[in-house]
N, CA, C and O atoms as CSV, one atom per row, in Angstrom:
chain,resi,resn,atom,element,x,y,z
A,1,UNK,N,N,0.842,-1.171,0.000
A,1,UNK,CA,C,0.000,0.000,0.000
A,1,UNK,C,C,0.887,1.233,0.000
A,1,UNK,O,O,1.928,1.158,0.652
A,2,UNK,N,N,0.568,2.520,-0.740
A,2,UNK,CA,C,1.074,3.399,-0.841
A,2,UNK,C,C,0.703,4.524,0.382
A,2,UNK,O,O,1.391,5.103,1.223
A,3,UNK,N,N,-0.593,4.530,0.077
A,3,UNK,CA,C,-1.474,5.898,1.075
A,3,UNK,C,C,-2.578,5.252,0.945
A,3,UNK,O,O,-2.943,4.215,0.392
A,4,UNK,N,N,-3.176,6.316,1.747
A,4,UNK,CA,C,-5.085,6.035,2.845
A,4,UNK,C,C,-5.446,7.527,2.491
A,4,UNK,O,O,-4.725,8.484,2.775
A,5,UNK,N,N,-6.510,7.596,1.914
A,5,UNK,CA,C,-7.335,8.611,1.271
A,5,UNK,C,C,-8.777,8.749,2.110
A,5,UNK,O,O,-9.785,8.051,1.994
A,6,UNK,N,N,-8.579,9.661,2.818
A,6,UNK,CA,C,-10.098,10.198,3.950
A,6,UNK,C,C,-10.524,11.157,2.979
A,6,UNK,O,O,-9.772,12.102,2.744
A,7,UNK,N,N,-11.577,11.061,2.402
A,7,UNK,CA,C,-12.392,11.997,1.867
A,7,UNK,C,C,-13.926,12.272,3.191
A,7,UNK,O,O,-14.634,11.423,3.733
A,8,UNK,N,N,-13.939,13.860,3.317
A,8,UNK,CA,C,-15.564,14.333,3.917
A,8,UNK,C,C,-16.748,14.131,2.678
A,8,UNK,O,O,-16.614,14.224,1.458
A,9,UNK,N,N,-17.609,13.908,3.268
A,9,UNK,CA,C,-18.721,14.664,2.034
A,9,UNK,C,C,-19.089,15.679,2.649
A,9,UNK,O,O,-19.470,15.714,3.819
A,10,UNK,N,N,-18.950,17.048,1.496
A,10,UNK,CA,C,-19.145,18.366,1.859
A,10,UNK,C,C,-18.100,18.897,1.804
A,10,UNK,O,O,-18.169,20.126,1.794
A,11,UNK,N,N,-16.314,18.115,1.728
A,11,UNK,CA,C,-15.005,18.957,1.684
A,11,UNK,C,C,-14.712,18.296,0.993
A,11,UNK,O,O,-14.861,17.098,0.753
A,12,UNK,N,N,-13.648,20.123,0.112
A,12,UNK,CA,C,-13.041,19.450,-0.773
A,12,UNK,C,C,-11.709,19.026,-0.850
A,12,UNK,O,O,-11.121,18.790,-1.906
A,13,UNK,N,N,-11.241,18.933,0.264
A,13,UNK,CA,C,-9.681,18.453,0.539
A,13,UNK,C,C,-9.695,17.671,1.447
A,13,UNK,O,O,-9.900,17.738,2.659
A,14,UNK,N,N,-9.234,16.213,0.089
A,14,UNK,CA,C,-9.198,14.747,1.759
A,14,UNK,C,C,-7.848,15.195,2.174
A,14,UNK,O,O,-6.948,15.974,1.860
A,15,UNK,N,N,-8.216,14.188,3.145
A,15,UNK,CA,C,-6.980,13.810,3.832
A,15,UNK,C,C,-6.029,12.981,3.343
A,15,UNK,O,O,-6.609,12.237,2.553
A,16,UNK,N,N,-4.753,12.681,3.393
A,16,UNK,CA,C,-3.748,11.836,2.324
A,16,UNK,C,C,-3.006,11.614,3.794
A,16,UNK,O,O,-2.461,12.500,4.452
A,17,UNK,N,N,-3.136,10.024,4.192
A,17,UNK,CA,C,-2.043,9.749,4.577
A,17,UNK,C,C,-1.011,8.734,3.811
A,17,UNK,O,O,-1.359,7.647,3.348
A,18,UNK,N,N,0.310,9.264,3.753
A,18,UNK,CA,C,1.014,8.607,2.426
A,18,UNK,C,C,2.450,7.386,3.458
A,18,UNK,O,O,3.343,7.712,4.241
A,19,UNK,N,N,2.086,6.227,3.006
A,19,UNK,CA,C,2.801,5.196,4.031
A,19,UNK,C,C,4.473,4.859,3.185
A,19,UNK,O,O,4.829,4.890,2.007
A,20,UNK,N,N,5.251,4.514,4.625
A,20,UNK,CA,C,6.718,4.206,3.975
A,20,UNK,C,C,6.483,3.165,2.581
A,20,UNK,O,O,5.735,2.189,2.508
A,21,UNK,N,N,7.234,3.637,1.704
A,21,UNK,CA,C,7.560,2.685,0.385
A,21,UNK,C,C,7.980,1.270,0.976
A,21,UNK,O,O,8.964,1.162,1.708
A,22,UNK,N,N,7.095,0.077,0.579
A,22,UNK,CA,C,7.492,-1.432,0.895
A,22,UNK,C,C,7.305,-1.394,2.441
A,22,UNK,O,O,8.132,-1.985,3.136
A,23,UNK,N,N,6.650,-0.978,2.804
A,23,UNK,CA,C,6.578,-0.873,4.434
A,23,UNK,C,C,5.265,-2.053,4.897
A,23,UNK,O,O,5.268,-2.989,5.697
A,24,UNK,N,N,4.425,-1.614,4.175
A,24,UNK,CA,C,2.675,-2.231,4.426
A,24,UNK,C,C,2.192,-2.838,3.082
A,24,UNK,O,O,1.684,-2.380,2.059
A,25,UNK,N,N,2.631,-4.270,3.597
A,25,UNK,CA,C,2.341,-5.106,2.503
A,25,UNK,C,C,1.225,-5.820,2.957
A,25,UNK,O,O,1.245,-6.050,4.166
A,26,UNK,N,N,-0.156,-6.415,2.069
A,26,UNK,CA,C,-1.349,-7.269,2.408
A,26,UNK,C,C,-1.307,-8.122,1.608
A,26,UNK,O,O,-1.342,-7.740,0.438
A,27,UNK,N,N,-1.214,-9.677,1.876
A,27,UNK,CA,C,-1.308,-10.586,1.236
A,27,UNK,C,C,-3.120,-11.179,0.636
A,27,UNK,O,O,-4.038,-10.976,1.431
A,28,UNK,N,N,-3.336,-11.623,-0.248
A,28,UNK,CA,C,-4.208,-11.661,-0.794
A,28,UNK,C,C,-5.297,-12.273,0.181
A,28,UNK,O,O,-4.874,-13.273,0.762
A,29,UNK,N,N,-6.485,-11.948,0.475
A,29,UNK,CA,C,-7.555,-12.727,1.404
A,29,UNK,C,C,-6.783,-12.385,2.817
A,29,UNK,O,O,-7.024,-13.282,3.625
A,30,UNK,N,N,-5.798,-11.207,3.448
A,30,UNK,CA,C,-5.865,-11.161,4.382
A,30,UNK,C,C,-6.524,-10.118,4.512
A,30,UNK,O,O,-7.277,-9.571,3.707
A,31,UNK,N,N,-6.005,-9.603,6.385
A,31,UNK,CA,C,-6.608,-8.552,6.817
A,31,UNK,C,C,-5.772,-7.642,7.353
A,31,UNK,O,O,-4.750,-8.103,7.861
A,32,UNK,N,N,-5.965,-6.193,7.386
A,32,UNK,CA,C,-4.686,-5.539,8.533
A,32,UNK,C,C,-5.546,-4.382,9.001
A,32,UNK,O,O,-6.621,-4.098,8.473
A,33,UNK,N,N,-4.947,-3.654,10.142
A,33,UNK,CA,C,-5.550,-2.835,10.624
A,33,UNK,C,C,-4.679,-1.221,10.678
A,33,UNK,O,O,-3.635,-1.214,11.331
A,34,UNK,N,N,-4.988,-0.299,10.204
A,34,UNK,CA,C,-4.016,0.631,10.370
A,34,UNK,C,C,-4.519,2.014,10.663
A,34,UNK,O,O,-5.252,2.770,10.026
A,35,UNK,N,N,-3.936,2.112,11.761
A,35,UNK,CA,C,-4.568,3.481,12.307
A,35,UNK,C,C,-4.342,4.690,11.634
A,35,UNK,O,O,-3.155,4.891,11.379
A,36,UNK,N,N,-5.004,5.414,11.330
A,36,UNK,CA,C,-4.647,6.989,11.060
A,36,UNK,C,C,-5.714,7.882,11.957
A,36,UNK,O,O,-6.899,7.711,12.247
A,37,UNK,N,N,-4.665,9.001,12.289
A,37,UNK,CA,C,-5.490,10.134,12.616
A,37,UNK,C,C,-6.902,10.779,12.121
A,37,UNK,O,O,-6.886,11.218,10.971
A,38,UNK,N,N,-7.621,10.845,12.550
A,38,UNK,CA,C,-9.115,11.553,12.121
A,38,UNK,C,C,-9.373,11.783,13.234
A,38,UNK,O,O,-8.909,11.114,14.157
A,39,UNK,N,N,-10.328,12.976,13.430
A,39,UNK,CA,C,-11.438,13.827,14.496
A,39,UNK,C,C,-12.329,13.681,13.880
A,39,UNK,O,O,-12.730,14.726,13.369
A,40,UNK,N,N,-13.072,12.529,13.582
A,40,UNK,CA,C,-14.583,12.419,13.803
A,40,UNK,C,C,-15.144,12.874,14.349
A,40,UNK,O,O,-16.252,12.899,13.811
A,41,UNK,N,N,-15.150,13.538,15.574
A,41,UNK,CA,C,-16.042,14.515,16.172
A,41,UNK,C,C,-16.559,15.460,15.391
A,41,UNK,O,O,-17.762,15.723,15.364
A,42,UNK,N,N,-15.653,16.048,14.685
A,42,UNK,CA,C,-16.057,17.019,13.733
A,42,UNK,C,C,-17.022,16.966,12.671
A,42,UNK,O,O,-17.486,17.930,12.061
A,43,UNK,N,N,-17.316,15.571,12.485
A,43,UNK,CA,C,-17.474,15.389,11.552
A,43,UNK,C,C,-19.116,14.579,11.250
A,43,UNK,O,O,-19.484,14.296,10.110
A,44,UNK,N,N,-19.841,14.336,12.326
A,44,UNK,CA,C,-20.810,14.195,13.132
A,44,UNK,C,C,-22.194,13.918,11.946
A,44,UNK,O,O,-22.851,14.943,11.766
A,45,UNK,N,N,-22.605,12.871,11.274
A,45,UNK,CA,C,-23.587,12.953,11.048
A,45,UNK,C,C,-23.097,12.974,9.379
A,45,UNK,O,O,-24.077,12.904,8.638
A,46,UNK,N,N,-21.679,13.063,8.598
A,46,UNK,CA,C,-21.301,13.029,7.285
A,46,UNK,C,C,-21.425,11.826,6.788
A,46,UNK,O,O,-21.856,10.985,7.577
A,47,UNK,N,N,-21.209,11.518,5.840
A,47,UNK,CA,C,-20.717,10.073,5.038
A,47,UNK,C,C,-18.735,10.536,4.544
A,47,UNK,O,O,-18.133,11.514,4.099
A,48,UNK,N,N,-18.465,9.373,4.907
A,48,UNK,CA,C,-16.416,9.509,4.773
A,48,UNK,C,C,-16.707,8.457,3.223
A,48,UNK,O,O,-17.647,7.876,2.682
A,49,UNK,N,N,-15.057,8.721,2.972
A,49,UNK,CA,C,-14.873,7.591,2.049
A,49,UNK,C,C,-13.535,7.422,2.243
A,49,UNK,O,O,-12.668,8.295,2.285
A,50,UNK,N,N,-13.408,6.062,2.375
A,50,UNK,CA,C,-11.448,5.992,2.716
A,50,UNK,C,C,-11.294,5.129,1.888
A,50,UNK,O,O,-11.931,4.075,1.857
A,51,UNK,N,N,-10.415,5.474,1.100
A,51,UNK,CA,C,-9.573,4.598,-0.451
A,51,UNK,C,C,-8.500,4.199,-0.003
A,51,UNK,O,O,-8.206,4.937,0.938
A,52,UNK,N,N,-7.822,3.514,-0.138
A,52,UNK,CA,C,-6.355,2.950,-0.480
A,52,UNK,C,C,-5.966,2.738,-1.621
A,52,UNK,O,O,-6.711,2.324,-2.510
A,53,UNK,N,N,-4.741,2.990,-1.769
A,53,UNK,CA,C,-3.733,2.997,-2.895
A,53,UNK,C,C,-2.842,2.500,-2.909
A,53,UNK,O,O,-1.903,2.879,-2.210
A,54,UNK,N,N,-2.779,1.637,-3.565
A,54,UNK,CA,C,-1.477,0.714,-3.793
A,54,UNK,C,C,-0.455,1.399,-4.600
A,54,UNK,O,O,-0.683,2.362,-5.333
A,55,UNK,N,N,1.219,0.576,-4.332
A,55,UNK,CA,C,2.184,1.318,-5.632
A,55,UNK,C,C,2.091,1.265,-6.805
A,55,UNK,O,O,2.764,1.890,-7.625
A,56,UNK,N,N,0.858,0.163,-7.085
A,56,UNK,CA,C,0.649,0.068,-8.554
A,56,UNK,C,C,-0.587,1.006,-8.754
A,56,UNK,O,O,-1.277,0.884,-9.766
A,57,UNK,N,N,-0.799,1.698,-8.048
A,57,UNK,CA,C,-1.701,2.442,-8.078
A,57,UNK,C,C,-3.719,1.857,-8.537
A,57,UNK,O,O,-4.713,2.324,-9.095
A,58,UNK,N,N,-3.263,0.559,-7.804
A,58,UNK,CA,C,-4.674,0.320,-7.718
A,58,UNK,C,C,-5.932,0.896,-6.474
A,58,UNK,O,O,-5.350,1.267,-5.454
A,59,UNK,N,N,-6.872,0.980,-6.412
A,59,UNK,CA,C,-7.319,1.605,-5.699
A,59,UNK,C,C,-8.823,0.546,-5.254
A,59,UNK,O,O,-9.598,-0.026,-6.020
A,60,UNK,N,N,-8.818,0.585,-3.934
A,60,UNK,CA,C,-10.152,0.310,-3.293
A,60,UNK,C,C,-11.052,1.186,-2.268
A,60,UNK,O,O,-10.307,1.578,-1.370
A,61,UNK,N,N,-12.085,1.536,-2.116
A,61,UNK,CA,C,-12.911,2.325,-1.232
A,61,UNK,C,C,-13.902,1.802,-0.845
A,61,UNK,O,O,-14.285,0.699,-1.237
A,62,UNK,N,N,-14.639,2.704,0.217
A,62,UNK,CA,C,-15.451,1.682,1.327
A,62,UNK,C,C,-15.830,3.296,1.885
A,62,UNK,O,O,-15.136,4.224,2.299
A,63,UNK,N,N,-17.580,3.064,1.619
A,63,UNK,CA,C,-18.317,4.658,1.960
A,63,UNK,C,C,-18.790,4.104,3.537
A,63,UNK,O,O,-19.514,3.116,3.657
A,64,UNK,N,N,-18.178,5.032,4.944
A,64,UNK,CA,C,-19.470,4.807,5.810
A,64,UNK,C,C,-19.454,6.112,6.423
A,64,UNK,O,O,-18.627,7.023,6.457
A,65,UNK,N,N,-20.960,5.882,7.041
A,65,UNK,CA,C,-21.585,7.116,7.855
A,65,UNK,C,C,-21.057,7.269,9.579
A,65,UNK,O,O,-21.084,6.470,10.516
A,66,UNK,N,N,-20.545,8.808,9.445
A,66,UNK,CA,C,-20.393,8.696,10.845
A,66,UNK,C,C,-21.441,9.226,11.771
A,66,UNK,O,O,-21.495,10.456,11.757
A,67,UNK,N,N,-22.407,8.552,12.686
A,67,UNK,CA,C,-23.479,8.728,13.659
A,67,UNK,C,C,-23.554,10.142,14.210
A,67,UNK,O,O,-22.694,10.643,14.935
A,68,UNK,N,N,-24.731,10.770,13.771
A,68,UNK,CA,C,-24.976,12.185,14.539
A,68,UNK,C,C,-24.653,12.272,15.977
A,68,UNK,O,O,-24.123,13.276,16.453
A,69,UNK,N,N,-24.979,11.188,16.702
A,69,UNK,CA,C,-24.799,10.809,18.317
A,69,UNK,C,C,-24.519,9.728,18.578
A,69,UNK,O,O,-25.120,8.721,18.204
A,70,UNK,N,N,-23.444,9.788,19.346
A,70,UNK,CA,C,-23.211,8.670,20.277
A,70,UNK,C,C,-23.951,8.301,21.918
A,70,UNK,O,O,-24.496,9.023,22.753
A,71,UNK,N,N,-23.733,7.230,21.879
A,71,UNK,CA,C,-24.547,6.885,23.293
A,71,UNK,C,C,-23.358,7.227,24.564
A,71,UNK,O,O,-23.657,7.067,25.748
């Protein structure tokens, strides 16, 4: 993986987090978990979209909603 792409709906500048070259490799049918910074708080009630990018520059995304309120 290259970078992690946080897009808002409603802004027009995602977020780019861009990862060490050969650092974060995923083997096919696995799983990994990787934290990045976000304040969701802020953000209360939007739909996100976070892409990944590979060095070959393939790309996958995954739309979810973040909850007006928490319990």
């Amino acid at each position: 993986m290259s970078k992690i792409v946080i897009t808002v709906q409603g802004f027009a500048n995602p977020l780019e987090y861009v990862l060490p070259k050969n650092q974060t490799k995923v083997n096919i049918g696995c799983e990994v978990i990787l934290l990045c910074p976000f304040d969701w708080q802020k953000y209360l009630g939007k739909d996100i979209t976070v892409t990944v990018v590979t060095e070959e520059l393939v790309e996958a995304s995954a739309t979810y909603t973040i909850p007006e309120t928490f319990p």
